[in-house]
C-alpha positions, 0 to 999 in steps of 0.5 A: 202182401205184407207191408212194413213201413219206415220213416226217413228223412228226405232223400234228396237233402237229408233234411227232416223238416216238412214245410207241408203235407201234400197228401196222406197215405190211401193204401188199401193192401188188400186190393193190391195184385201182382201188378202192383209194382208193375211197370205200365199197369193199370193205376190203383190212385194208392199212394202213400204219406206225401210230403214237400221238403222245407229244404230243398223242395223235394217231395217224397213219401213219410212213411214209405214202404221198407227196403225189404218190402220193396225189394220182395215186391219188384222181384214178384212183380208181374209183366205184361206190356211187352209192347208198350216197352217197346214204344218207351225204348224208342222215345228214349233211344232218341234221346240217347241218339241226340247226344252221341256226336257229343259222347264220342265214344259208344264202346260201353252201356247200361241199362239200370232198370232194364225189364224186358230188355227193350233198350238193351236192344236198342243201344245195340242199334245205336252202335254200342258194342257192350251192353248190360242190362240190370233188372230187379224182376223176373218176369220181365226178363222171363219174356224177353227176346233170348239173344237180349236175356243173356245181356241182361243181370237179375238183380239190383244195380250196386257199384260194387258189381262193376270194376272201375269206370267203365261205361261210356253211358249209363242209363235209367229210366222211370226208376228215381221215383221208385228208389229209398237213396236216389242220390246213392244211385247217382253216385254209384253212377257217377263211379262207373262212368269213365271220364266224360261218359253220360248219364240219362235218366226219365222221371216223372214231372211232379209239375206238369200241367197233366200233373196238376190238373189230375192232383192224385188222380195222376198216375204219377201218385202210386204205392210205388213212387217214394219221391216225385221230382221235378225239373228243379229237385232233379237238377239238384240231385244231379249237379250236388252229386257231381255231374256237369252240364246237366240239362233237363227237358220234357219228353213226349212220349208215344204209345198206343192209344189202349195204353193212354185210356189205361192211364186215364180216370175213369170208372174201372169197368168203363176203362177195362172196355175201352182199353180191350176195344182199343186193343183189338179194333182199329185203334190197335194200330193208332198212336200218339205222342202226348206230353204226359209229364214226364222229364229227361235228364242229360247230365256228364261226367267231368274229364 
C-alpha cells in the first residue's frame, strides 16, 4: 500500500496552532492488509501524528494520510463482520427510534457510511418509506442482502448528488473520525435535511474511561482516525455549523463476546485463540452491552 501524507490545519476550527503533541506517528505500512480500513477489524495500535488543537481542543491527525490515499484505500477495503453490523444497527436503531414522535414525519432517510446495509434495513423497520444508503466500499455492499444493495450508492456522500431538502433523517455513524473536512460534511447535511429534519451520527469518545485507561492501546487510535471527538468538540462542530437542540450522550453498545476479545489488548496469537473459540463454542451465542466509549449526537435542523 503506497502512503502519502499531508498536513492540515484543524479540521474543526481551521486553527494551525498546537497547544501539544499527544502522541507521534507508528505507522509501519508494511504490516498493514487489506482490512486495514476495515470497519470492525482486528486493531493494529497504528496511528498516526496526534496532536490537541490550541483553539478549540479537538484532537486530530498532522500529518494524515491524503485524500487520495484515503479514498483508494476505503474503496479496496475488505469486509468481514456481516454480524457484528447487524448488532451495531440495532444500538443504533434505537437511538433513531427514541426521537421519531418528535420528528414527525419519517417519508425520507440516509444512511452516509452504509456498509453492508444493515441500517438501511433497519430504518425501513422504523417505517421510513425512501431510504438511501451511500458507501464508499465495495466489498461490504458486495455481501449485502440483494433487496437492500439496490438501495445502497457506491460512492462518496457529496451534497450535490441530492436535489434540495429532502430527507427528513440523515444518518452517519463511526464515519466523523475517518473524514479529512468533518464540518463539510455537516454542512452538506445540514443541506439536504428539510426543515426540522434530524441528524444522528456516533463517534468515538476521545474521553472515556475505556479511552484513557488503554492510552494508544484504544482501538479508537488507528491509521484510520484523523481526528478524535469528544463530547465537548462534537458539540461544537455541530452547534457552529447550524444545528440546534444538539444533545449528545453515551451509547452502550452490545455485541457478541468474539467481537469484544477481538478489541481487546492482548498478544496477537492469544487473541486470534480466544476470538476463534468464542465464535464456535458456547460463547457464540453470548453478548453483551459495554460502555466502550463511544458517543451519539442528536442535533436538528431549524424550521
Amino acid at each position: 500500500m503506497n502512503l502519502e501524507f499531508e498536513t492540515r490545519s484543524c479540521p474543526l476550527c481551521c486553527s494551525k496552532a498546537e497547544r501539544r503533541v499527544v502522541v507521534e506517528s507508528n505507522i509501519d505500512p508494511t504490516k498493514l492488509t487489506e482490512f486495514a480500513f476495515a470497519s470492525r477489524k482486528y486493531p493494529e495500535y497504528m496511528h498516526p501524528r496526534m496532536v490537541e488543537c490550541a483553539g478549540c481542543g479537538l484532537l486530530y491527525g498532522n500529518p494524515v494520510l491524503s485524500h487520495l490515499t484515503v479514498d483508494e484505500a476505503y474503496q479496496e477495503a475488505a469486509f468481514d463482520s456481516v454480524q457484528e453490523s447487524i448488532f451495531a444497527s440495532q444500538t443504533y436503531a434505537k437511538l433513531v427510534a427514541a426521537q421519531l414522535k418528535s420528528l414527525g414525519r419519517c417519508d425520507s432517510a440516509l444512511d452516509i457510511g452504509a456498509g453492508d446495509g444493515s441500517f438501511v434495513e433497519q430504518m425501513i423497520s422504523l417505517g421510513f418509506r425512501r431510504v438511501i444508503g451511500v458507501e464508499p466500499s465495495a466489498a461490504p455492499i458486495a455481501v449485502s442482502k440483494s433487496e437492500i444493495r439496490k438501495l445502497i450508492r457506491h460512492d462518496i456522500f457529496r451534497s450535490r448528488d441530492f436535489v434540495g431538502e429532502q430527507f427528513d433523517l440523515v444518518t452517519c455513524f463511526q464515519v466523523m473520525e475517518h473524514l479529512w473536512e468533518p464540518r463539510q460534511l455537516v454542512l452538506d447535511v445540514i443541506s439536504v435535511l428539510r426543515p426540522g429534519g434530524l441528524f444522528v451520527t456516533v463517534t468515538h469518545n476521545v474521553n472515556a474511561f475505556s479511552a484513557k485507561m488503554l492510552g494508544t492501546k484504544s482501538p479508537i487510535f488507528d491509521i484510520e482516525h484523523l481526528q478524535l471527538f469528544s463530547k465537548k468538540t462534537l458539540a461544537a462542530l455541530l452547534w457552529n455549523s447550524g444545528f440546534i437542540g444538539v444533545h449528545v450522550l453515551p451509547v452502550w453498545n452490545r455485541y457478541p463476546m468474539h467481537y469484544w476479545l477481538k478489541l481487546a489488548p492482548l498478544p496477537e496469537g492469544m487473541k486470534r485463540n480466544l476470538v476463534e473459540m468464542s465464535r464456535d463454542g458456547k460463547l457464540r451465542k453470548i453478548a453483551c452491552s459495554i460502555p466502550a466509549g463511544n458517543i451519539a449526537a442528536i442535533a436538528w435542523k431549524s424550521g
